[in-house]
C-alpha positions in Angstrom: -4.1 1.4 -5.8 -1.9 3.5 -3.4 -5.4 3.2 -1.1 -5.4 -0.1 -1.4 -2.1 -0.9 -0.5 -2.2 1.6 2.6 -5.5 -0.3 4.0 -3.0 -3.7 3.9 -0.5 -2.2 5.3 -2.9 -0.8 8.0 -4.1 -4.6 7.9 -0.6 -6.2 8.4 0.0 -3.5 11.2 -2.6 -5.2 12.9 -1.5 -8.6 12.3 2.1 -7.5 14.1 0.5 -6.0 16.7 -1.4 -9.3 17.3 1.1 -11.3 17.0 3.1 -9.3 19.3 0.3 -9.7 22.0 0.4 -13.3 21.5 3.8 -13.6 21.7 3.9 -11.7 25.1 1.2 -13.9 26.5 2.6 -17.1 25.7 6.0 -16.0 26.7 4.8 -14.3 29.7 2.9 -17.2 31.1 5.5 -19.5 30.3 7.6 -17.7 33.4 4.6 -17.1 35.6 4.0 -21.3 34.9 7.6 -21.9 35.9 8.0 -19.9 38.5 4.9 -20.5 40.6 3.6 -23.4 39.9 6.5 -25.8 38.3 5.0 -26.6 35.1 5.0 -24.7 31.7 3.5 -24.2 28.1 5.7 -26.6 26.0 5.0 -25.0 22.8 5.4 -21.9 24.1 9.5 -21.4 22.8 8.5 -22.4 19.1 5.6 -20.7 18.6 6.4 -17.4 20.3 10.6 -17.6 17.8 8.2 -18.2 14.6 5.5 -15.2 15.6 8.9 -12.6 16.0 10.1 -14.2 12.6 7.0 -13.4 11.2 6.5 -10.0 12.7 9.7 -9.1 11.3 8.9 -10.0 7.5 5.7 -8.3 7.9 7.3 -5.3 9.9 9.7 -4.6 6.7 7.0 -4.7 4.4 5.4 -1.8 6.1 8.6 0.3 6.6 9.6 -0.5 3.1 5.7 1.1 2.2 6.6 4.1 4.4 9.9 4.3 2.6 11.1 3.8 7.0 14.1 1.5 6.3 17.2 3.7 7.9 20.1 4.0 5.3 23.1 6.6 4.2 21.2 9.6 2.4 23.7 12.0 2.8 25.4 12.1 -0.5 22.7 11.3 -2.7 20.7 14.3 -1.1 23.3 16.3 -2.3 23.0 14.8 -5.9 21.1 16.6 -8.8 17.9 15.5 -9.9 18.9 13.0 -12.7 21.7 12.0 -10.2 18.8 10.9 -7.6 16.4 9.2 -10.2 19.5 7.0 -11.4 20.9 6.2 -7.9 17.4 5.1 -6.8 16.7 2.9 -10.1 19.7 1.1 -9.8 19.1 0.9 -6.0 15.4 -0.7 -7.1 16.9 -3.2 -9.2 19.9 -4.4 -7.2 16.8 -4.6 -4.6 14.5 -6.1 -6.9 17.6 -8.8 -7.8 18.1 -9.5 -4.0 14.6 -10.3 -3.4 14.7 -12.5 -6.3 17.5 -14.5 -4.6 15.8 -14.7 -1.3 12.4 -15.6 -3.0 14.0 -18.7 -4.3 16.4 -19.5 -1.9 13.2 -19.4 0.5 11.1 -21.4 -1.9 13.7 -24.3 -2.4 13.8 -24.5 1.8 10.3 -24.3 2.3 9.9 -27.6 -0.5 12.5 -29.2 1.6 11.0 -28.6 4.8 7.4 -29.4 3.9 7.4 -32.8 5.4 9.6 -31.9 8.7 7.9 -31.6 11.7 8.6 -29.0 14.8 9.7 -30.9 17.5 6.9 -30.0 20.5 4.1 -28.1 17.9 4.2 -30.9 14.8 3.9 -28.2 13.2 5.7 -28.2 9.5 8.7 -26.2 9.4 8.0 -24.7 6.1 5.6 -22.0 7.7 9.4 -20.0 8.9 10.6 -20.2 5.7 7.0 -19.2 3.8 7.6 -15.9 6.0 10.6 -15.3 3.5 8.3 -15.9 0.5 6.1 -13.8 1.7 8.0 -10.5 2.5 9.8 -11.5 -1.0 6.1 -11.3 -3.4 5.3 -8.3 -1.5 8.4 -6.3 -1.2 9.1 -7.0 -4.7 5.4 -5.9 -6.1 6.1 -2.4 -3.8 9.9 -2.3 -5.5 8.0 -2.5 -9.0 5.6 -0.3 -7.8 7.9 2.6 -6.9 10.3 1.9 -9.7 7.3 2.3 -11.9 6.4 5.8 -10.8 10.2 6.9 -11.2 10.0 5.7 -14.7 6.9 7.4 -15.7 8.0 10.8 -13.7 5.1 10.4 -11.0 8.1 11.0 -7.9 8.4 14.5 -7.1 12.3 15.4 -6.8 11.7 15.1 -2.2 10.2 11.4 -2.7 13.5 10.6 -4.7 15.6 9.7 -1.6 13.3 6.9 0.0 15.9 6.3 3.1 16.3 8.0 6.2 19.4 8.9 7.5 18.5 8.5 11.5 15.1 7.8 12.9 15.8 11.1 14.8 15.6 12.9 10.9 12.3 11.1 10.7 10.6 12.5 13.5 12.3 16.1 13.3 10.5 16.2 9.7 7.5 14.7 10.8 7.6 17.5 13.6 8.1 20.4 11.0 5.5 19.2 8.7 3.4 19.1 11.3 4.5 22.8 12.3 4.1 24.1 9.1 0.5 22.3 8.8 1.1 19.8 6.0 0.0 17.4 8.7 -4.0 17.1 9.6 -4.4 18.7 13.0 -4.9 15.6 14.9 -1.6 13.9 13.5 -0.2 17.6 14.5 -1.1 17.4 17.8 0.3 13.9 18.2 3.6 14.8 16.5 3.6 17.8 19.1 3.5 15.4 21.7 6.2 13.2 20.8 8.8 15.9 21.2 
């Protein structure tokens, strides 16, 4: 499963990085129109604000996978064992709770905005508010998913922290793992690089 679920990450990686391509284009060509020749892609503005909203559900998806979301870890590193496993169960289900509020929150607005229509694209306006939905089925089934392996003791005692302090931390242990060769050699080199 844990394959799977990379490959879609991989997949929605992909997606972002489209969308952000897109994004750039439209946005991008939108000025050059403007500038140089006095005219301009009308739908440029809506499309390009719903591709970021998107990108940004789908961007927290993948950092909530890679356990990337930034957060205060310095007391509960400092925590015993059973300390961490409870602090990061109830952190899962005060999660879990949230994302049960957003999900319907986003499911009422999308019902409600089914029939309204974007002013230059016609578009519906439910597809910004389906990006809520979305992030909320899959953040939810990765929740569950990680809450499940603390419950049945599959989390070894380093996985039991899932924030990062700083993105700085992140790197300077991606660096040492690399160093120590936990890393394959080509992500080693890379790492290497980045310092």
């Amino acid at each position: 499963m844990n394959l799977w679920i990379d490959r879609a990450c991989r997949g929605l990686e992909a997606v972002i990085a489209a969308m952000l391509a897109f994004m750039v284009v439209l946005v991008f060509g939108n000025v050059v129109l403007r500038y140089l020749f006095n005219s301009g892609i009308t739908v440029s503005e809506e499309v390009s604000r719903w591709l970021f909203i998107w990108m940004t559900f789908l961007g927290a998806i993948v950092a909530l996978r890679e356990h990337g979301h930034l957060g205060v870890d310095m007391v509960v590193q400092r925590l015993p064992a059973w300390a961490k496993k409870l602090c990061l169960a109830l952190g899962h289900v005060l999660m879990l709770f949230i994302l049960w509020l957003l999900l319907q929150g986003s499911l009422a607005q999308t019902r409600i905005n089914w029939d309204v229509t974007a002013p230059t694209t016609g578009a519906s306006m439910a597809i910004v508010y389906l990006s809520c939905v979305v992030f909320a089925v899959c953040a939810g089934f990765l929740l569950l998913l990680d809450l499940w392996r603390l419950l049945t003791g599959q989390l070894d005692e380093n996985e039991l922290v899932m924030v990062q302090e700083s993105e700085e931390a992140v790197q300077l242990q991606q660096i040492l793992a690399a160093e120590a060769g936990e890393l394959p050699a080509a992500a080693a080199h890379v790492r290497k690089g980045e310092k």
